[in-house]
C-alpha positions in Angstrom: -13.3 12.3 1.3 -13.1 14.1 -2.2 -15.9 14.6 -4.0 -16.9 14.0 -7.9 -15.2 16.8 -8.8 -11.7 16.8 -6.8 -9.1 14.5 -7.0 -8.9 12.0 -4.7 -5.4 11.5 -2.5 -3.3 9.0 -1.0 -1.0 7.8 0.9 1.0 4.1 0.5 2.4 2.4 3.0 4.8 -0.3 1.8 7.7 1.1 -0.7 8.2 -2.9 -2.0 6.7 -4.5 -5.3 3.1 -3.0 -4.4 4.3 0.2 -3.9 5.9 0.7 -6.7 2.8 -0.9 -8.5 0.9 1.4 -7.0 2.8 4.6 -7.7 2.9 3.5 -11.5 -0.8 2.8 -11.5 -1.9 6.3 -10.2 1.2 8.5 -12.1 -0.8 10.6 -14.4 -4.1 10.2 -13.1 -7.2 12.9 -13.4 -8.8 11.4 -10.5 -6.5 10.6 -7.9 -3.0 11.8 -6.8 -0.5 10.0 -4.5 0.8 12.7 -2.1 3.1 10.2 0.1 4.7 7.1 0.8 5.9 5.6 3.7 8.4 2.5 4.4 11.1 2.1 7.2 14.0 1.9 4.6 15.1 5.4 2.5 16.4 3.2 -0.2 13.0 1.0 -0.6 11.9 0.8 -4.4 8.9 2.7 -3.9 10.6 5.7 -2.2 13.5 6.1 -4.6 11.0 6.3 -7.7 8.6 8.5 -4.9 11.4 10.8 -4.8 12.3 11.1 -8.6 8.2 11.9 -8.9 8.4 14.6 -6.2 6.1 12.5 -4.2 6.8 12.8 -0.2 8.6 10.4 1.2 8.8 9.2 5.1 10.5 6.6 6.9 8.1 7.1 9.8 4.2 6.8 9.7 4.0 9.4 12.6 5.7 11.8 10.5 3.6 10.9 7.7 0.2 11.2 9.2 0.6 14.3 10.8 1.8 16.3 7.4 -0.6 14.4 5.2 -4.6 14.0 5.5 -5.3 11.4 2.3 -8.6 10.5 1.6 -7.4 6.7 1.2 -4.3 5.5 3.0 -3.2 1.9 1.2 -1.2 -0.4 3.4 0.3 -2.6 1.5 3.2 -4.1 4.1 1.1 -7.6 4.1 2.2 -7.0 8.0 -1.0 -7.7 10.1 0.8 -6.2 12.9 1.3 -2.9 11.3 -1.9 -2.7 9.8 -3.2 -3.0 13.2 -1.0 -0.3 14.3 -2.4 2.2 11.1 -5.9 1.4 12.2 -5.4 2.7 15.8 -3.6 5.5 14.5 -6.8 6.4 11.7 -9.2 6.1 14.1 -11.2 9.7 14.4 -9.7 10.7 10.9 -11.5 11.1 7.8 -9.1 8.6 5.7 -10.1 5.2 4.1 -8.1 2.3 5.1 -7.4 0.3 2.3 -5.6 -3.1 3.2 -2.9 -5.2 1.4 -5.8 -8.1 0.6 -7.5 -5.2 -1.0 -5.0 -3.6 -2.5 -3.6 -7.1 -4.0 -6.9 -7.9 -5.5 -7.5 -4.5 -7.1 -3.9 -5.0 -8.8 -4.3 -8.4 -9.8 -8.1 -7.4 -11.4 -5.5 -4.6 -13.7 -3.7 -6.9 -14.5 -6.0 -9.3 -16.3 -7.5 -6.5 -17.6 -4.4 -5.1 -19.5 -3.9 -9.2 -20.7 
């Protein structure tokens, strides 16, 4: 986990609509820095504009995990099957799970905000 002074990282799962929501949300942050993202299809959204950013891309979550460490991994699939799957595979590791509920809320709280 980073502290007060670092920048935080993380890692998206999902390169649909929230993905992409979520890459443009953190570009140009000072306090936190997306380092991948992950979705079964090269051509999602999310990956192509990952990929014009320089941000990591991965069509496996394996792959994914064992490069990256983030300090908050968002799955944002809406799959409660995969998000299963991600929990298993966090288990022991020092990353934050934060779920597509979550993730959906925190966007949708921007949003009225910028309103």
């Amino acid at each position: 986990m980073a502290n007060e002074n670092s920048i935080s990282t993380i890692g998206i799962i999902g390169g649909g609509k929230v993905g992409v929501h979520l890459l443009e949300l953190f570009s140009g942050s000072k306090l936190a820095k997306v380092i991948y993202i992950v979705d079964r299809e090269h051509s999602a959204p999310g990956l192509v504009k990952a990929r014009a950013d320089h941000i990591d891309t991965f069509t496996d979550i394996d792959a994914a995990l064992a490069r990256h460490t983030a300090d908050f991994l968002f799955e944002v699939t809406g799959s409660d099957k995969l998000l299963e799957c991600v929990r298993g595979k966090l288990d022991g590791k020092p990353t934050e799970l934060v779920t597509h509920e979550m993730a959906f809320v925190i966007l949708q709280v921007i949003e009225q905000r910028d309103l």
